[in-house]
N, C-alpha and C positions, 0 to 999 in steps of 0.2 A: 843679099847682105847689103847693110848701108856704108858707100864706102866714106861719108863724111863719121859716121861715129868709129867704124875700124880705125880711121887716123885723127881724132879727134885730138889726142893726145900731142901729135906733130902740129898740127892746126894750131892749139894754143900756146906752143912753146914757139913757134915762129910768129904769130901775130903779138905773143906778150914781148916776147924780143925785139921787133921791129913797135912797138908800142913805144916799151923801156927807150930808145932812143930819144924823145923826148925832154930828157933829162937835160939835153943840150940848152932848154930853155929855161932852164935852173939856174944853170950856171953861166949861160951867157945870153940873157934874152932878150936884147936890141939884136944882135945876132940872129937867135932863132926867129925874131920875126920879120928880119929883110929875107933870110932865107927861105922860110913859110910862106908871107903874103906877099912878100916886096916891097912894105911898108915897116916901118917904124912906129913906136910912141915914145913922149918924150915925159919925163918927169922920175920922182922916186915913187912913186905909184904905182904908174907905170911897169919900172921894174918889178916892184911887188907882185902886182897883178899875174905878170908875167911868169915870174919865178915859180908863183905858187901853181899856176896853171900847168906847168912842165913837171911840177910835183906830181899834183894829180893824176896826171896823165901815165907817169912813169907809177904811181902806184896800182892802177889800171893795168899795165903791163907787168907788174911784178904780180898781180891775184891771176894771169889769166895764166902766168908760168908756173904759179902755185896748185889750178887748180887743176893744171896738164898732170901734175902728180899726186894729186888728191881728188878721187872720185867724187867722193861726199860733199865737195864745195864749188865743182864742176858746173850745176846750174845756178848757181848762184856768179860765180865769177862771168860766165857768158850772158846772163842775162844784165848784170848790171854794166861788164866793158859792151856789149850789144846799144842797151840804152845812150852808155856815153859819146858812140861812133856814130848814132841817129843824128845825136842833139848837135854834135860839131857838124857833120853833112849840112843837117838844117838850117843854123846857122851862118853855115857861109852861102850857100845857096839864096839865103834869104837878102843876100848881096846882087843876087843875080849873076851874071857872070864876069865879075868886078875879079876877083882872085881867081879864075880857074887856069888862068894863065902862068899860075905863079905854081910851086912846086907842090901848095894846097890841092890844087887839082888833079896830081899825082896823089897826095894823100887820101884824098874820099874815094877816089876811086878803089885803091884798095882797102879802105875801110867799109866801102859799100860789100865788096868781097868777101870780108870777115863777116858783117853783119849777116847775107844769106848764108854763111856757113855755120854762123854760131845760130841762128834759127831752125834751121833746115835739120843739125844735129840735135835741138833741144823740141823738136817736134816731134823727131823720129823718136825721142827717148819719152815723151809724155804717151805717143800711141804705142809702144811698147808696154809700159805702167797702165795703161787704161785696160 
């Protein structure tokens, strides 16, 4: 048996829930990004940028809690929050190791985690369908 797709369900409802945290850069996001990177940015921009970024992110977290209860939208929500956990890794990465020190570095890493599990679940379920 595969025990990522037996708790697949648990998987996406803790990763969209620790996802949904995010939110905190919604609503407070010079905040969320001393806490995040250990840097700031300055402007109303800025903030926009910011705010909208903790949106996104929490709706990421609210499809992958969605689709913990909805089979039917299952590869879809781990393939696109999958995508989204690549491209922020990458991203900061592409820094080098300028924020790993910061609580970012705690974040990829467990979103590195999510990504092989949301794969590794949507693998077993495509060689099951084949």
């Amino acid at each position: 048996m595969n025990i990522v797709a037996n708790h697949i369900k648990w998987i996406m409802l803790v990763s969209g829930v620790l996802t949904c945290t995010m939110v905190y850069a919604a609503i407070a996001p010079q905040d969320a990004l001393r806490a995040t990177f250990g840097e700031t940015l300055d402007g109303p921009v800025a903030d926009i940028v910011v705010r909208n970024w903790g949106i996104l992110i929490t709706l990421v977290g609210a499809m992958l809690i969605y689709g913990a209860f909805n089979p039917a939208v299952r590869t879809f929500a781990l393939t696109v929050a999958g995508f989204s956990k690549v491209a922020f890794v990458a991203l900061v990465l592409s820094h080098g190791s300028r924020y790993l020190g910061s609580q970012v570095g705690v974040a990829i890493l467990i979103d590195l985690v999510w990504v092989v599990l949301f794969a590794w679940y949507l693998l077993s379920r495509s060689s099951v369908t084949a």
